[in-house]
C-alpha angles and dihedrals in degrees: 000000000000122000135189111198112211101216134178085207151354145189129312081065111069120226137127084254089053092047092044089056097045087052102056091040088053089049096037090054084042087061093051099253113125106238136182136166138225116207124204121236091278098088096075101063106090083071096279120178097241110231126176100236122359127190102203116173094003089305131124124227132177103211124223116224119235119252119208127267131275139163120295115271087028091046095055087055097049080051093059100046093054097042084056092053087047098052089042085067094048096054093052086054111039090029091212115202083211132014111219108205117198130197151310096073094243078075097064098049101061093051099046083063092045095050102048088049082056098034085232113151112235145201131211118209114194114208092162137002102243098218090051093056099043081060091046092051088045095246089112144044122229105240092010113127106253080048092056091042095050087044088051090047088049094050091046091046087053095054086040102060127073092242145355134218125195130196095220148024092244089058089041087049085044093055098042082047091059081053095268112154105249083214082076104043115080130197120246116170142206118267160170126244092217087205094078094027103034107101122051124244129241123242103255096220091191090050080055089051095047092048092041091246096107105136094007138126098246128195115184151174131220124181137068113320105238117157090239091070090071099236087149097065090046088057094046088050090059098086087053089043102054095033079066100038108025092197100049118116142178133236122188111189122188135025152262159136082305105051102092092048085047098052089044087055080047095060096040088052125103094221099054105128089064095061132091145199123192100179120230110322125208108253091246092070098040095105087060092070090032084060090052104055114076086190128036112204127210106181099168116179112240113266147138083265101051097033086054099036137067121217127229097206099073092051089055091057100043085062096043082063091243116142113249129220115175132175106253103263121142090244082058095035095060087064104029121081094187110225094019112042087019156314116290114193129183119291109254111000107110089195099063088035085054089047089048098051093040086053088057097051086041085059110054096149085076096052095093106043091044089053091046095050088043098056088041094062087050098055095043100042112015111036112111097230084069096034096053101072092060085080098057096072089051089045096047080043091059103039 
């Protein structure tokens, strides 16, 4: 079988998206089907050198020129054009028996064109509704009009492709919901290629010394730094927090729009000299500070985005053994089982968030056996070389 994957984007840009998509390729050639992507214009515009075709990490993409600019409404169209002729291309050269669009819906668009100038059957996996994450990166208003059209084009795309897949149960609820046959909608999951996060890290004793951590109870966060993550309630949860454990400090690793209004809560804080900033990490080093932190923290704010939608952060630390503790939201809930897989608090309220987080320190007989559940789950319900094989029956069905 001999699939062309329709991507927004794509490694060498790093991203959860990017890492999502190399995760299921690499699966998908494991299992013995031939597999390549073709990435939109947007790609390129981290500064990219644009380049025709790329095999990057032993994975072929065929690359989208970008068209110029033009003002927003006009400008997604000219993407989309662009992104169908594209994929026109692609098909003629990789002669693909299904196309796989993923989202944004933009995404979708261009290969349902694509695909009914070709007569290929095609699938459209949803790992966001676009309208809800540009609210949630503050780009869009909830309501607002662009908001209600992009919401109308998801829904149609959904009805228009052969099948759909969804990462997660509160995406599949939202669509039966919009009146789509649950018969169509499957199930894939976030997961963990257990190949890059199998083996736990050791704790890098001369990274802790270089960051003032060395010998401290340490929560942290790694990951993009987006409002809607909640990093400022875990900051202002840091004064409860070490009032009640003198010794706890915190580590935020990566980047982001928030970033500038984070560090300034940071300084204001009293507890300021317990928090700390790496700056963004290659990904390549990204275990070292894995291996630092005895609790990832996940402390998103309540919202359409995070309710819907299941984060991939959490999964990578449960199989990196670290212990998990998440705000009580459905995209949480769905991977978080709270007391055995790991410790769920209130959304936005730093003080209960500061109590959970003291009780798990204050309870270090159960770190063992939590990390070990928690990896075990992983590895038994949310590693890609298990979760693959939910797409051969929808693709056997299309074809």
């Amino acid at each position: 079988m001999r699939i062309l994957h329709v991507l927004d984007h794509s490694l060498p840009l790093h991203s959860g998206y990017s890492f999502r998509t190399r995760a299921i390729l690499k699966a998908q050639i494991a299992h013995g089907w031939t597999v390549a992507g073709v990435t939109g214009p947007r790609q390129n515009e981290a500064g990219e050198a644009e380049a025709a075709c790329e095999r990057f990490d032993g994975l072929d993409f065929y690359r989208t020129p970008t068209p110029p600019v033009r003002r927003a409404g006009i400008s997604e169209w000219r993407e989309v054009n662009a992104f169908a002729r594209r994929i026109d291309s692609a098909i003629e050269a990789f002669r693909p028996d299904i196309l796989h669009a993923h989202s944004p819906v933009l995404d979708a668009l261009a290969a349902e064109r694509a695909a009914k100038r070709h007569g290929l059957p095609w699938l459209y996996e949803i790992r966001a509704f676009w309208e809800d994450a540009a609210v949630g990166i503050g780009t869009g208003r909830e309501g607002s009009a662009k908001y209600r059209l992009t919401h109308a084009l998801e829904t149609r795309a959904v009805k228009r492709a052969g099948a759909v897949a969804v990462i997660c149960e509160g995406l599949r609820d939202d669509l039966i919901a919009r009146g789509v046959d649950p018969a169509r909608i499957m199930l894939s999951p976030n997961g963990v290629d257990m190949h890059l996060f199998g083996d736990p890290a050791p704790c890098d004793a001369a990274l802790a010394r270089e960051l003032g951590i060395h010998g401290a109870e340490v929560i942290g966060f790694i990951g993009s730094f987006y409002d809607y993550e909640g990093l400022d309630d875990l900051i202002a949860a840091m004064p409860v927090l070490v009032a009640r454990r003198p010794d706890a400090h915190l580590v935020l690793v990566g980047g982001g729009p928030a970033e500038a209004a984070l560090r300034r809560a940071a300084e204001a804080s009293d507890a300021r000299a317990h928090i700390h900033f790496t700056g963004r990490v290659p990904h390549d080093r990204v275990e070292r500070y894995y291996g630092l932190i005895d609790i990832l923290v996940y402390p998103r704010k309540r919202m359409r985005l995070t309710e819907l939608v299941t984060p991939l952060k959490p999964l990578e630390a449960m199989a990196q053994r670290r212990l998990v503790a998440a705000s009580d939201v459905g995209g949480h809930r769905e991977l978080i089982r709270d007391g055995e897989t790991g410790t769920l608090f209130p959304p936005g309220k730093p003080a209960a968030m500061a109590r959970a987080l003291a009780d798990i320190f204050a309870d270090r007989a159960m770190w063992d056996e939590r990390r070990d559940v928690a990896r075990a789950y992983v590895e038994r319900e949310r590693s890609w070389s298990s979760n693959i094989s939910r797409y051969q029956p929808v693709y056997q069905s299309l074809l």
